[in-house]
C-alpha positions, 0 to 999 in steps of 0.5 A, a space after each residue: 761073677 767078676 769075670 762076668 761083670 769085666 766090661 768087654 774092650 770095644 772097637 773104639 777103645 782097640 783103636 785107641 790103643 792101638 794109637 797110643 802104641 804107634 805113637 809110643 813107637 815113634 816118639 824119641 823120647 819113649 824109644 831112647 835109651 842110654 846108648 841114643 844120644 851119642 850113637 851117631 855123629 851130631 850134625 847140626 840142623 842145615 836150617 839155622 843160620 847159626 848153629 851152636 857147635 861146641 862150649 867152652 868153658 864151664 859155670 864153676 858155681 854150679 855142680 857137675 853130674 855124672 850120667 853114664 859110667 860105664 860102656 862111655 863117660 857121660 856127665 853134665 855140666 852148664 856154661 852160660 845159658 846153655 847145659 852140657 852133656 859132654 862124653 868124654 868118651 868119643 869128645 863129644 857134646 850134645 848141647 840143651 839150649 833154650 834159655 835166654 839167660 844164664 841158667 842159675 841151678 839145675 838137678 837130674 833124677 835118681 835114675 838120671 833119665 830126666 834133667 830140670 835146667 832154670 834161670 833167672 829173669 823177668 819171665 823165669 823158665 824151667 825146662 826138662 830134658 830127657 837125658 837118653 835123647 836130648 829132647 825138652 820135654 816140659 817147660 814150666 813158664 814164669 814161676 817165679 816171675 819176681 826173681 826166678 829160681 835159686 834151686 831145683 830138686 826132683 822128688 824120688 821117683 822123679 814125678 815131681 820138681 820143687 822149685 826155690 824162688 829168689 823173691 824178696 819173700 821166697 817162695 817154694 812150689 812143688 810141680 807135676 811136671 808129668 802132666 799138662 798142668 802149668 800150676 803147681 801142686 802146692 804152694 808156699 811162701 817163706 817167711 824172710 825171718 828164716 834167713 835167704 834158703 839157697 838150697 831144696 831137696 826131696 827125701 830120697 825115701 819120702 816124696 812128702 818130706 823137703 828141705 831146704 837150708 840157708 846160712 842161719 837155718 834149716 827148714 823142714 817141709 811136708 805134704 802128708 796133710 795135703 798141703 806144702 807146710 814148713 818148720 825151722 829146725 830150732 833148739 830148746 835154748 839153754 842156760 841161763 838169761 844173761 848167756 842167752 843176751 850174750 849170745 843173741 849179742 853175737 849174732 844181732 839181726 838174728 833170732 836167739 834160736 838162730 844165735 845158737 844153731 851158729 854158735 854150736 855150728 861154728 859159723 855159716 851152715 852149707 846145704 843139707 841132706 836127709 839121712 838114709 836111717 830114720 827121719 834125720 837131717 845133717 847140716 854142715 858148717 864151714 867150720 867143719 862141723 856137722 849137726 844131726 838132727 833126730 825128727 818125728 813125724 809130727 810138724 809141731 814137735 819139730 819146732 823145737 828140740 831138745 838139746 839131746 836130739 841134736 848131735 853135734 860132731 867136730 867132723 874135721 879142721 877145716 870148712 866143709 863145702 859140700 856134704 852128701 850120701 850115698 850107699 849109707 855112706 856120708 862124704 865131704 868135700 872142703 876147701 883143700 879139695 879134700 874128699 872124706 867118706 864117713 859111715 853112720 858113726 862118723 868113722 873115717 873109710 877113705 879119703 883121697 887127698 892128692 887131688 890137687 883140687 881147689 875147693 870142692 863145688 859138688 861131688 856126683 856119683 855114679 849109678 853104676 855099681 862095681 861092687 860092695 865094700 872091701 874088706 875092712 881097712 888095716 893100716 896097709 889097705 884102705 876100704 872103698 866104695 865101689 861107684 866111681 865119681 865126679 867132682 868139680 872144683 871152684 876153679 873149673 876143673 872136673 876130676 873123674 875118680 876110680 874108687 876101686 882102683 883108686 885113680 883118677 883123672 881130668 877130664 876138663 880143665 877150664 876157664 875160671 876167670 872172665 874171659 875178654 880175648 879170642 881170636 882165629 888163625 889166619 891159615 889154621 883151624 886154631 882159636 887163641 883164648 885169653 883170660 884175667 888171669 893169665 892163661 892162653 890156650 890154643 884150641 883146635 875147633 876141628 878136633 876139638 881138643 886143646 893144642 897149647 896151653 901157658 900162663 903168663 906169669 909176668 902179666 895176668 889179666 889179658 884184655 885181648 888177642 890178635 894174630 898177625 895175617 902171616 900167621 906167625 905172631 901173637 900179639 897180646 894186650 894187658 890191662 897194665 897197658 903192656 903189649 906182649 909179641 908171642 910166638 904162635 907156635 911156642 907161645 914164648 916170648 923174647 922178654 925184648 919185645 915185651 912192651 910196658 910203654 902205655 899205662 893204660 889197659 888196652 882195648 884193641 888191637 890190630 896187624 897191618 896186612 903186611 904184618 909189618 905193624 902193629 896198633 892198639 887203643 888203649 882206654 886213655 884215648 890214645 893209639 900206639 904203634 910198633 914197627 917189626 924191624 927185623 928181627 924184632 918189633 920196636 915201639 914208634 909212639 903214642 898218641 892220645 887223638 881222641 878225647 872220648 873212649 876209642 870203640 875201634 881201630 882198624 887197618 887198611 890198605 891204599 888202592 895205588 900204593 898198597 901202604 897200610 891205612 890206620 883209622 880209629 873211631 871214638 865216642 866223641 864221633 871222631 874218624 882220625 887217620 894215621 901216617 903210618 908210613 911218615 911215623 918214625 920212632 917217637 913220632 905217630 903222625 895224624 893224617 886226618 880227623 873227621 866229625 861222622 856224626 851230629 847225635 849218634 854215637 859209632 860203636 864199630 867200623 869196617 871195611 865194606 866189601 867191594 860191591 861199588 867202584 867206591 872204596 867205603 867204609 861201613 860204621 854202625 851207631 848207637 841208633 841201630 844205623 849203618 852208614 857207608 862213608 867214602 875212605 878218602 873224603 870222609 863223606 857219608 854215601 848211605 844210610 841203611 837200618 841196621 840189626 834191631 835185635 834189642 841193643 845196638 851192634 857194637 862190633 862188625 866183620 867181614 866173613 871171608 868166602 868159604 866153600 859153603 857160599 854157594 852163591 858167591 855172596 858177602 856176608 858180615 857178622 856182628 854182635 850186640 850186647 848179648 846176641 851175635 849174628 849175620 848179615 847178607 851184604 849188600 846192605 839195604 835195610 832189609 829186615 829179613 837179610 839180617 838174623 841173630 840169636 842169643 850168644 851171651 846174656 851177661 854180655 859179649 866181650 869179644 868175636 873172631 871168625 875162622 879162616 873159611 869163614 864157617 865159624 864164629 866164636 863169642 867170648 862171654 867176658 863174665 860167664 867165663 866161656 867161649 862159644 863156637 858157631 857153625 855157619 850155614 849161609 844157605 839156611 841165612 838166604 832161604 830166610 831172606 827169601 821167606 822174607 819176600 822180593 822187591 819192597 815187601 819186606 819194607 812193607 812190614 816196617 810201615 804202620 799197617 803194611 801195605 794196605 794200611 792207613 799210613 802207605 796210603 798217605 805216603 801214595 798220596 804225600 807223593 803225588 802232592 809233591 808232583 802237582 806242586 812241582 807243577 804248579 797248584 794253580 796251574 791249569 795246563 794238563 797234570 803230566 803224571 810221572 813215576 818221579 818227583 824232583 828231589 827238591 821235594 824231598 825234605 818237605 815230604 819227609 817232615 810231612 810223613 812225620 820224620 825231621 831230619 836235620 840239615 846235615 840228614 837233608 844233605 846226606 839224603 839229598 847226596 845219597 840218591 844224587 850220587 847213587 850211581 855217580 861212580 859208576 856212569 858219572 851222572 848225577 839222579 835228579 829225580 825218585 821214584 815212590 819204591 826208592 822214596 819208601 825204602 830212603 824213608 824207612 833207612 833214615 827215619 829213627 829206628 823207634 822214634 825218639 822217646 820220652 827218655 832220650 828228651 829227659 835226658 836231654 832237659 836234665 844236660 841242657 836244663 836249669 835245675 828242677 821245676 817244683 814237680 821235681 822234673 828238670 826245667 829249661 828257662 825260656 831265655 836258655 831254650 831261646 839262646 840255645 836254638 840260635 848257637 847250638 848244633 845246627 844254629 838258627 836265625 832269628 827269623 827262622 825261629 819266630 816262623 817256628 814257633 808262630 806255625 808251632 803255636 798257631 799264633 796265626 789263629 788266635 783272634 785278639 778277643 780271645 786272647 789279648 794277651 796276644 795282641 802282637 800277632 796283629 801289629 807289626 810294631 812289636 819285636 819277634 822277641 816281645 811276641 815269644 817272651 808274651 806266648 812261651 812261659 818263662 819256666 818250660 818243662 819237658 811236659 810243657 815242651 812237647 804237649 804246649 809246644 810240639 803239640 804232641 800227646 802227655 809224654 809224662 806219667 801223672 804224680 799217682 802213676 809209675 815213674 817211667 815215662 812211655 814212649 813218645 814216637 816221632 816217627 808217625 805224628 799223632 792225627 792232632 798234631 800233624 797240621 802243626 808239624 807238617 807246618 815247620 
């Protein structure tokens, strides 16, 4: 009877399953096995511009995993925003990118086939990977969207990820990640009495039971009623009134209950774990001592427990930094980078004690299983384990052990302190890296294997590095202010060429291409030079020529002489010259120093390629420009938008041409604060010329470029790595030629596009400017042409909405007149509407001027605090100001100002009477300004009152952050104002 009532398959559900199996055929992810992530040499996608190669450097605070331990030596660890699955093996990686900020935890499964990477951010992210193939498989989206993720745990057979949230009130979610579901299972949140829990686990045994631990408690949670409920692991208190007081006394922002779990602990408990007997939870202390909690099934029970269901044990002298159980063993790890195997009845097993370890961050076991226990321990044996494992020190140093043979060895030893200084051999595929605390390594990017190791003993933390054009010395810069001559072979020094002379840290340094000096900046404001005068380098002086921060030095080379050229850029817009050859011992020599800017500030500076018979220098600023400046008279030959990947870039170089530049093009790498990126040269504010991805989120420090111009390495600074990138300038231009030919890619920059609103007024702006070159009253025939005078260019400009000073006037008017003047000698006198769009869109501001920059602007310039609490600027102080600042003006062109700005002309007597001025031609401008502007002028006042703009300010019930005001588009009320100045 139940065979006949078994529902016979169809064609349809045949079909379908016949689908499913095809697709299981050809999905990695299902078909991957240990051996697939590494059974073939990675090569990297030809499709990115950047590709990420090769980490260096490790996140010490997170733990280490051991995936594979058997045929090959596979284990886990992360470095930045990326996770790394390093063989150890064949020296390979296999790197999970896909975080924009720095991964704050991360876990793997039982069977160490799924791992969840997290981080912390605005809009947090959790991704899983599969561990065999090294595909993302699932990605959980803003969980916990008010501070990210703090911990990760899977359940015991990897169906389900808890998560631990850093919000101000915690919250813990469990997820199904195997489905499509981006809600949680269940849901939590923690109340704050219970201390800050930095760590969640899963029950190995139960997948309804959790815990999760903080310095002052431990909290107990469970699924079985079908909801997340939790408990804090609390003791019946004990003795009498006047000892509890005591106690709560010792420990006064915590609960009594809390006062005496630390006071039985000893101190700060460390992370918890579930016993493999029963239901019971060991908790650690950093004082050596270890609590076993005996639980029931039932929640409300374990709310509080007697004083014999908790065992305290005195597990050994010094702090315990990690616990954890395997094979009905438990195992600490200290801070002396010792290692304990306890059994059940806290008995010692084994230890190993000559690691040489800082203290111990994790410990991560194998799953492959070499035997049972050995015989019990004698005085001359002792009993091991039979899984190898992995264990991370607080130093950066991962150590694999041999339980059964009892060995061990390193299998990374990295950067551990905040690293600032990288720089490329000139003729070698050699990298030099430098870190706070002294140690220089010389890493191989080719072999990926260290070539040389030393820690400078005398001075420790290096600022940066830089190898001489020949190749033969390594200079390096303290923050002491000492400069060290090294060799690059040896990385010795002769203690005579070790230079203690500026008292400041150093900046920036710089080889002549003669190698025959050496300058550095220093963040005193000064430059020093050192000559080599054979066989040793000697010191010739210190000059402090700015008097702002130095962002960059640079040498350079004289066409006629081939003399070295010495240049600095500093915050204070200064572009100084050196005499090098007139400098002597004792004596820098300035050359020149030249004003660049009137508001941006320059971050970096380079030499331009040689794309124009002009010898230029490109300078990037603060306002996501680059402007080409002429070497020998300073003056400014373009202006182009630069990268506008959401901060400034803040260094730039030239790459030198390489085998793989097909087209024998130039191209330029750069950095911002968090992101590196190319750039195909010739500039021309091309957005899609230009690419960049996340490198460092904490912040780039430093970047070099290899020889062959197919690398680029970014140092971290604060995330202790350096990451190395491969280049493929094929992938770069087939992106730019996505990006479209001629003025397409300029059409994306302008409000609408091409058939918007906005590119209609420029068409029609244009031809304006033509008839009234002509003549609006003229009645002869309108000769039509493709041009405009560049007379009309100023006036075109502030009628699209853009206001550039005098000085942009002039850079503008001497950009397209000199555009073509070096190489036919002939001035243009005249442009076209393509050439108008792209000068348009390569000075305006890249976004406007916003309401911050004029907040900021009114608490410098300012007069104290208005009674709405925003800065205020007195008429007479705004006034003053206008006719001696900057680009001052005359009296005369400050009443056409404001009477245009104000629409004095429009206002009849009767309506305003207070007024009556505009019709008499006996009252002075200043009368006429003192009667219309109010004595106390706002910056509410000042750009709605006055420039006629919308409210730039939030109201009093609104939040405190101003929106943005762009000035780049006037707004529709305001355009006959503006266009009027």
């Amino acid at each position: 009877m139940a065979e006949a009532q078994r529902p016979k398959p169809t064609q349809k559900s045949d079909q379908n399953d016949a689908d499913k199996q095809s697709r299981s055929r050809e999905s990695q992810v299902y078909t991957a096995t240990r051996e697939t992530l590494f059974a073939h040499e990675t090569t990297h996608s030809r499709m990115h511009a950047l590709s990420l190669d090769w980490v260096s450097g490790v996140n010490s605070s997170l733990p280490v995993y051991v995936l594979q331990d058997h045929s090959q030596l596979v284990f886990l660890y992360a470095g930045a925003h990326v996770a790394i699955l390093y063989n150890h093996t064949t020296n390979s990686q296999h790197i999970l990118q896909g975080h924009c900020s720095p991964i704050s935890c991360m876990c793997v499964s039982e069977d160490r086939r799924w791992i969840a990477t997290a981080d912390q951010n605005k809009k947090s992210t959790v991704i899983l990977w599969d561990s065999y193939s090294g595909i993302p498989v699932h990605t959980l989206f803003d969980c916990h969207p008010d501070g990210g993720v703090i911990a990760t745990g899977f359940s015991g057979d990897a169906k389900q990820l808890v998560t631990l949230g850093k919000e101000r009130e915690q919250c813990v979610c469990i997820w199904d990640w195997t489905t499509d579901s981006n809600e949680p299972l269940w849901l939590t949140e923690l109340s704050p009495e219970y201390g800050y829990q930095n760590h969640i686990i899963f029950n190995p045994k139960n997948s309804t039971q959790l815990l999760s631990s903080s310095e002052s408690q431990v909290l107990f949670y469970s699924t079985a009623q079908r909801s997340l409920q939790y408990v804090p692991l609390k003791i019946i208190k004990l003795g009498d009134a006047a000892t509890l007081e005591l106690n709560a006394s010792l420990f006064p922002q915590s609960t009594p209950e809390f006062c005496e779990i630390l006071k039985l602990a000893g101190g700060p408990l460390r992370p918890s774990v579930f016993h493999w007997r029963d239901l019971r939870i060991i908790t650690p202390s950093r004082a050596g001592i270890i609590m076993v909690w005996e639980l029931t099934q039932d929640l409300a029970s374990n709310q509080r427990l007697s004083r014999d269901r908790v065992k305290i044990i005195s597990l050994q002298e010094h702090p315990i930094t990690v616990l954890t159980v395997v094979d009905n063993c438990i195992i600490t790890g200290d801070t002396r980078g010792h290692i304990n195997f306890y059994d059940e009845n806290m008995l010692l097993l084994t230890w190993f004690t000559q690691l040489n370890l800082d203290p111990i961050v994790s410990i991560s076991f194998s799953k492959e299983f070499a035997g049972g226990y050995l015989e019990d321990g004698t005085v001359d044996t002792k009993p091991v384990l039979g899984r190898n494992f992995v264990v991370s020190s607080s130093t950066s140093t991962v150590i694999h052990v041999n339980v059964e043979k009892g060995t061990w060895r390193v299998l990374l030893q990295e950067n551990c302190d905040p690293l600032h200084a990288v720089a490329c051999h000139p003729k070698q595929p050699l990298v030099v890296m430098g870190n706070q605390s002294g140690i220089l390594k010389v890493w191989d990017y080719r072999r990926k294997r260290t070539v040389r190791r030393t820690v400078l003993e005398k001075e420790k933390e290096i600022q940066c590095v830089t190898i001489d054009p020949q190749g033969r010395y390594l200079a390096v810069g303290f923050a002491s202010g000492a400069v060290h001559f090294l060799d690059v072979d040896t990385l010795q020094s002769d203690p005579k060429e070790c230079f203690d002379y500026p008292p400041d840290s150093i900046s920036h340094m710089s080889f002549s291409h003669d190698s025959n000096y050496l300058a550095t900046a220093d963040v005193g404001k000064a430059v020093t030079l050192f000559r080599m005068q054979p066989p040793l380098w000697i010191y010739l002086g210190r000059y402090r020529s700015h008097y702002k921060p130095i962002m960059d030095l640079l040498f350079g080379v004289h066409q006629d002489s081939a003399k070295p050229r010495l240049f600095t850029l500093g915050v204070d817009r200064l572009l100084v010259e050196y005499d090098v050859e007139s400098s002597d011992v004792g004596q820098l020599v300035i050359l020149s120093s030249k004003r660049l800017e009137q508001s941006a500030v320059p971050k970096c500076m380079t030499w331009y390629p040689p794309l124009s018979a002009e010898e230029l220098l490109v300078v990037a600023s603060d306002q996501y420009k680059m402007k080409l400046f002429n070497s020998t008279s300073k003056t400014c030959r373009k202006t182009l938008l630069g990268p506008t990947y959401g901060s400034p870039v803040k260094k730039i170089a030239i790459l030198p041409t390489s085998a793989d530049n097909e087209r024998g093009s130039y191209y330029m790498a750069y950095v911002t604060d968090d992101k590196v990126g190319l750039q195909i040269l010739p500039l021309d504010g091309n957005p899609y010329k230009s690419q960049a991805v996340v490198c460092h989120p904490t912040g780039v420090s430093a970047f070099a470029y290899s020889h062959d111009g197919l690398f680029v390495f970014t140092a971290g600074g604060s995330d202790c790595t350096v990451l190395s990138w491969q280049i493929s300038y094929s992938a770069l231009e087939g992106a730019a030629a996505l990006g479209g030919k001629e003025l397409t890619p300029y059409y994306t920059l302008l409000e609408g596009g091409r058939n918007g609103d906005f590119y209609r007024e420029i068409e029609d702006f244009f031809y304006y400017c033509q008839i009234h070159n002509q003549g609006l009253d003229s009645m002869e025939t309108r000769q039509l042409s493709p041009k405009i005078p560049l007379t009309e260019l100023p006036s075109l400009m502030r009628a699209l909405a853009f206001f550039p000073t005098e000085q942009e006037v002039e850079d503008m008017l001497n950009e397209v007149k000199l555009g073509q003047y070096a190489e036919t000698g002939q001035y243009i006198t005249d442009i076209n509407l393509e050439e108008l769009i792209k000068l348009y869109i390569n000075h305006r501001p890249a976004f406007g001027i916003s309401a911050d920059e004029l907040a900021t602007a009114f608490e410098v310039l300012g007069d104290g605090v208005g009674p709405t609490g925003q800065p205020i600027l007195h008429r007479d102080r705004m006034l003053e100001l206008l006719q001696v600042r900057g680009e001052a003006m005359t009296e005369d062109e400050l009443a056409d100002s404001f009477t245009a700005l104000l629409g004095l002309f429009e206002v009849k007597e009767e309506e305003s009477p207070e007024v009556d001025f505009v019709k008499s031609e006996n009252v002075s401008q200043e009368y006429a300004l003192e009667s219309v502007i109010p004595e106390e002028i706002s910056m509410e006042t000042f750009t709605r009152h006055i420039l006629g703009l919308p409210s730039s300010l939030p109201s009093s019930s609104s939040s405190s952050s101003s929106p943005s005001v762009t000035l780049n588009r006037g707004p529709k009320a305001s355009d006959q104002r503006l266009d009027n100045i």
